[in-house]
C-alpha positions as a printed Julia matrix, in Angstrom:
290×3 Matrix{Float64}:
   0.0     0.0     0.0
   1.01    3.63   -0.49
  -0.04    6.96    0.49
   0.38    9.88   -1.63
  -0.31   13.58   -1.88
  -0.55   15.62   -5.06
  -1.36   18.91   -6.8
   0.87   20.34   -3.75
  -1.13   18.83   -0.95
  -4.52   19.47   -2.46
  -4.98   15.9    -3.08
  -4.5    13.31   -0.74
  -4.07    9.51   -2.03
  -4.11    6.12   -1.13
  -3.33    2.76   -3.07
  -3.38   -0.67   -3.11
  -2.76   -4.29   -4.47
  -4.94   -7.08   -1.85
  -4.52  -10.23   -3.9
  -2.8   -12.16   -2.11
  -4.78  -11.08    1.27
  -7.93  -11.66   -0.31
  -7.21  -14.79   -1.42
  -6.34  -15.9     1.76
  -9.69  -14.55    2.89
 -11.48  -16.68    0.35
  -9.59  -20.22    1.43
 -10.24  -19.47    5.07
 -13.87  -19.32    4.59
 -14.35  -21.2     1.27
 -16.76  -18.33    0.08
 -18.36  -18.2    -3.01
 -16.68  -16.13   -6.07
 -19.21  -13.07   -5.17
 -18.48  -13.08   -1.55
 -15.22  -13.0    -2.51
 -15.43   -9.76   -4.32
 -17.38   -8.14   -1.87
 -15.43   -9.04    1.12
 -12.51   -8.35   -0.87
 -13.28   -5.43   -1.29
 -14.72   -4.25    1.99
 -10.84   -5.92    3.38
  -9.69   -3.17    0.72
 -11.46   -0.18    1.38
 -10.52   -1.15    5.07
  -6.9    -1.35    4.68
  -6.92    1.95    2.95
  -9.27    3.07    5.44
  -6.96    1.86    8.49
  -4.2     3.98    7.34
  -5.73    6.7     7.77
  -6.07    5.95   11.82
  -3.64    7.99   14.01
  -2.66    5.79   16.86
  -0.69    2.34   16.43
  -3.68    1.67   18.22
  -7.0     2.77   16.89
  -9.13   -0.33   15.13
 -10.98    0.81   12.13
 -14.23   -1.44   11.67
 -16.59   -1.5     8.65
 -19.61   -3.76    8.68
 -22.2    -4.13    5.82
 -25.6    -5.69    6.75
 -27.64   -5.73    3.94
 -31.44   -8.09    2.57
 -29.34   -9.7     0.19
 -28.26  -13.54    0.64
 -24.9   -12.66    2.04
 -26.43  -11.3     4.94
 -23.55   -9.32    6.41
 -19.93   -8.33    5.28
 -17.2    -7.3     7.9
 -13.83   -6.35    7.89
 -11.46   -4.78   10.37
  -8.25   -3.02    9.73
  -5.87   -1.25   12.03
  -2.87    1.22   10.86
  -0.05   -0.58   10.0
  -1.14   -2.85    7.23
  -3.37   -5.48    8.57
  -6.67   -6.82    8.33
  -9.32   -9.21    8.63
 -12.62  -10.06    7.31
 -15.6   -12.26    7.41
 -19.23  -13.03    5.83
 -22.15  -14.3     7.17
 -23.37  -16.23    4.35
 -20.03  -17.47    2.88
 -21.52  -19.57    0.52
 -24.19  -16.81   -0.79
 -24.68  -17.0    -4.76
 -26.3   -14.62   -7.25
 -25.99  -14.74  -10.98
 -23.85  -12.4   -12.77
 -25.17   -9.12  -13.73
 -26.92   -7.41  -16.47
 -22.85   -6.32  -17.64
 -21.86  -10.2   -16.87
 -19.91   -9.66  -13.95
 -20.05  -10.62  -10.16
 -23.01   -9.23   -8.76
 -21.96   -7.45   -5.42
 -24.82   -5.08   -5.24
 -27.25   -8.04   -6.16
 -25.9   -10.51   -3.1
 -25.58   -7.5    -0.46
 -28.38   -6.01   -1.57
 -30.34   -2.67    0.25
 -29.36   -2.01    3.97
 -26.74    0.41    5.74
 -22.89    0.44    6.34
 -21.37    0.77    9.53
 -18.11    2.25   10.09
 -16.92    1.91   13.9
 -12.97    3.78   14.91
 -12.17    2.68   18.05
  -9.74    4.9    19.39
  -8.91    4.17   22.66
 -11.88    6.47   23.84
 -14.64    6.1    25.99
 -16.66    5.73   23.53
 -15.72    4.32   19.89
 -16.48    6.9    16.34
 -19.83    5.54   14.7
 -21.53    6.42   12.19
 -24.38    4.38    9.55
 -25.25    5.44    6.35
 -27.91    4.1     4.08
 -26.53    1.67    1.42
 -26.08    3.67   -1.77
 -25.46    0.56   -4.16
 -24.21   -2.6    -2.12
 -21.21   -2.38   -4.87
 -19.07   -1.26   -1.23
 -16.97    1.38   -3.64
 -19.72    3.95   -4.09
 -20.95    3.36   -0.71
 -17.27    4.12    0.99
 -17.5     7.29   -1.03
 -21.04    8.19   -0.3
 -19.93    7.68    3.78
 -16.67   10.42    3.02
 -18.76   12.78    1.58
 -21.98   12.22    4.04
 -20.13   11.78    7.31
 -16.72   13.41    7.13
 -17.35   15.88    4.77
 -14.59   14.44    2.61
 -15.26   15.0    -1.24
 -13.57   11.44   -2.01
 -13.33    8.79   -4.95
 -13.4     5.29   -4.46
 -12.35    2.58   -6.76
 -12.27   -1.05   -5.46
 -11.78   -4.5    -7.52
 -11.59   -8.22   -7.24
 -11.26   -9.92  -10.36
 -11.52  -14.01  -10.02
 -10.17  -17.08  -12.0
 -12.17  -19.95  -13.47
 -10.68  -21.71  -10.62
 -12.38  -19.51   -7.96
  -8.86  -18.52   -6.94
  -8.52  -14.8    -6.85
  -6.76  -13.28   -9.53
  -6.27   -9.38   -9.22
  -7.24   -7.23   -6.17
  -6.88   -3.31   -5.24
  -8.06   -0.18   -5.31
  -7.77    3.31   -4.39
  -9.15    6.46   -2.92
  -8.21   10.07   -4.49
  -9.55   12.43   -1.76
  -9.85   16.58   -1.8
  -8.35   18.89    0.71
 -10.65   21.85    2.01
  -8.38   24.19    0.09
  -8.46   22.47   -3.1
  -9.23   24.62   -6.1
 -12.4    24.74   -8.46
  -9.58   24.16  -11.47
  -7.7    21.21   -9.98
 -11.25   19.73   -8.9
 -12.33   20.12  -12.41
  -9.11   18.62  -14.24
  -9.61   15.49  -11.83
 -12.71   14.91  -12.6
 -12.3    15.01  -16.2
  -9.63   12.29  -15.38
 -11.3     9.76  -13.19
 -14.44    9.61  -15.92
 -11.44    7.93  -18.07
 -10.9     5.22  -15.63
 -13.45    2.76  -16.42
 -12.34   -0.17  -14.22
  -9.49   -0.52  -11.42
  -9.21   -4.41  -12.24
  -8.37   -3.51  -15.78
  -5.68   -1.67  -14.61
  -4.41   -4.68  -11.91
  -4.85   -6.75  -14.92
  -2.28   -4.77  -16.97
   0.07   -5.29  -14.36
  -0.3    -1.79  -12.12
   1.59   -1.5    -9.08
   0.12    1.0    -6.3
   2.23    3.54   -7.63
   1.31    3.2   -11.02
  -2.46    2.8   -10.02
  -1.62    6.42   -8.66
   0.33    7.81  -11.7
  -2.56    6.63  -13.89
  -4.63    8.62  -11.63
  -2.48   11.83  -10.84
   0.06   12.11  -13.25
  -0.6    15.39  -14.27
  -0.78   16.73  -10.53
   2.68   15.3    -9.67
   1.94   12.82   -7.24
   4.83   12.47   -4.65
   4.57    9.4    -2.75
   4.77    9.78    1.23
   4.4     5.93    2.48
   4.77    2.53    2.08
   3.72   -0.38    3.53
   3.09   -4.45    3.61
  -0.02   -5.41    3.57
  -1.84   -8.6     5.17
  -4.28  -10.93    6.45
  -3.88  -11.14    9.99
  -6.4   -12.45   12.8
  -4.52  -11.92   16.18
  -6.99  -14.32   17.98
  -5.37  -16.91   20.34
  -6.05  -19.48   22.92
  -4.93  -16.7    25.25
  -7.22  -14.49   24.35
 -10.32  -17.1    23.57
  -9.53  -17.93   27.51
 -10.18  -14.52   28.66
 -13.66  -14.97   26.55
 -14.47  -17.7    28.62
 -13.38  -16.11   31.64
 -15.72  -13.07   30.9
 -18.47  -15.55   31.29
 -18.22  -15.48   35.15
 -18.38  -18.21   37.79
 -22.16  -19.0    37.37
 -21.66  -20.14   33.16
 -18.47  -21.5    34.01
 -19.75  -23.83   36.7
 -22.5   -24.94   34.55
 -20.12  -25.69   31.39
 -18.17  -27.79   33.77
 -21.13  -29.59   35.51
 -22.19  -30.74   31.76
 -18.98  -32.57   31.6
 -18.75  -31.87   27.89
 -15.81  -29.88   25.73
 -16.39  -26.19   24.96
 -15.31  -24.98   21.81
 -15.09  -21.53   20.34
 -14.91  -19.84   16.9
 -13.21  -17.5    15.14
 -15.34  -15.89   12.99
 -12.49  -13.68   10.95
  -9.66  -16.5    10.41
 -12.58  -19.21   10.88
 -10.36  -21.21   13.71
 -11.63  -23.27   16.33
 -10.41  -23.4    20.45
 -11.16  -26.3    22.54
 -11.43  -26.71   26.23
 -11.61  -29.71   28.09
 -13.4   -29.83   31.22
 -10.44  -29.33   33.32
  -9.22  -26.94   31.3
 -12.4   -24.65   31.74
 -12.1   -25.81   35.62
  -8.05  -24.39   35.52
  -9.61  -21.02   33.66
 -12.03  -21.1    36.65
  -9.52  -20.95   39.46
  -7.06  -19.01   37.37
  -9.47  -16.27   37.71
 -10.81  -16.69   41.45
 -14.25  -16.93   40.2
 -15.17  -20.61   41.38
């Protein structure tokens, strides 16, 4: 991923290639090519999204929950690079569309987008906004402009092979400082109508900083940032333990009194933890609540 500015700090710009993230997305949760794309590119906008955060620690979330048979998309991304994603419906299928391609809007289908920044606050950032297309690109822009104020563009692709595998992922958002003039607004917008589709451009071969140059090149984009980008679900039995533990001594007592194994998911990296009975009884007197 990189970040960029341009026409001397009146644009701001991020970038991406997610293939390789995305398709380990898809084998962890065996989802359907459409899921794919649209939790590929909710992981994408989220990524981009993420760097954007201030603190090493501040956890960007975005969750889609829509009448379509996917159900609900989520993704979470923090700010150095990482992120992880899940669908309800992994398995959710929908015929192509009218233009013969994966039907994103089709299998999310009308509802609202959450977008959650936990920041180490009191209280997490939140804010919903109506669905504008379920197509998760026009919808990321529609939440910049409705509730940040944030004249933004977009552009978010996952193209897949006959196989299923994924083939080409990435995107980018071109965003407008306040102080942006009418004439650089206006040449940039006479340039984006030109870019059709961001997977053509992953197809040719783009790397982030040519997906940017094909973008900017006339407002002398200077790149500011790099960085690796990747899957990662930082779940662990540690941390499913202090799950358990959050149950308190009453559930805890009555897991053990069944005599039977408790196991736990992962929803992001789709792992399972399991706990004996005396494990669950050691989690019990580790915590003094027995």
């Amino acid at each position: 991923m990189v970040r960029a500015t341009a026409a001397d700090a009146q644009i701001r710009a991020f970038a991406v290639t997610s293939r390789e993230l995305v398709e380990t997305a898809r084998a962890a949760h065996d989802t359907s090519p459409v899921v794919t794309a649209a939790l590929g590119r909710l992981m994408t906008g989220a990524l981009m999204m993420g760097s954007m955060l201030k603190g090493e620690k501040d956890i960007l979330t975005l969750q889609i929950r829509g009448a379509g048979s996917v159900h609900g998309i989520t993704a979470t991304a923090d700010a150095a690079g990482h992120v992880k994603g899940y669908a309800d419906n992994p398995q959710a299928m929908m015929p192509p569309n009218s233009a013969g391609k994966l039907d994103v809007g089709g299998v999310i289908g009308a509802g609202v987008l959450h977008v959650m920044k936990d920041m180490g606050l009191k209280e997490p950032y939140a804010s919903t906004v109506t669905l504008q297309t379920g197509e998760v690109a026009d919808d990321l822009t529609y939440y910049f402009a409705a509730s940040e104020q944030i004249p933004s563009v977009v552009a978010l692709g996952v193209l897949m092979n006959r196989d299923n595998t994924v083939r080409q992922a990435g995107g980018f958002i071109v965003q407008l400082m306040p102080f942006t003039s009418e004439e650089v607004i206006s040449r940039l917008e006479e340039k984006l109508i030109k870019i059709t589709s961001v997977t053509e451009l992953l197809e040719a071969g783009k790397t982030p900083e040519e997906l940017l140059e094909c973008v900017l090149d006339e407002f002398a984009p200077e790149i500011t940032d790099r960085m690796p980008v990747s899957f990662r679900c930082d779940c662990s039995r540690e941390r499913v333990e202090k799950v358990l533990l959050s149950l308190g001594a009453k559930d805890l007592k009555e897991l053990v009194d069944e005599g039977k194994e408790v196991e736990l998911h992962c929803h992001f990296c789709n792992k399972d933890y399991t706990f004996s009975v005396e494990e669950v009884e050691r989690i019990m007197k580790a915590g003094s609540v027995g």
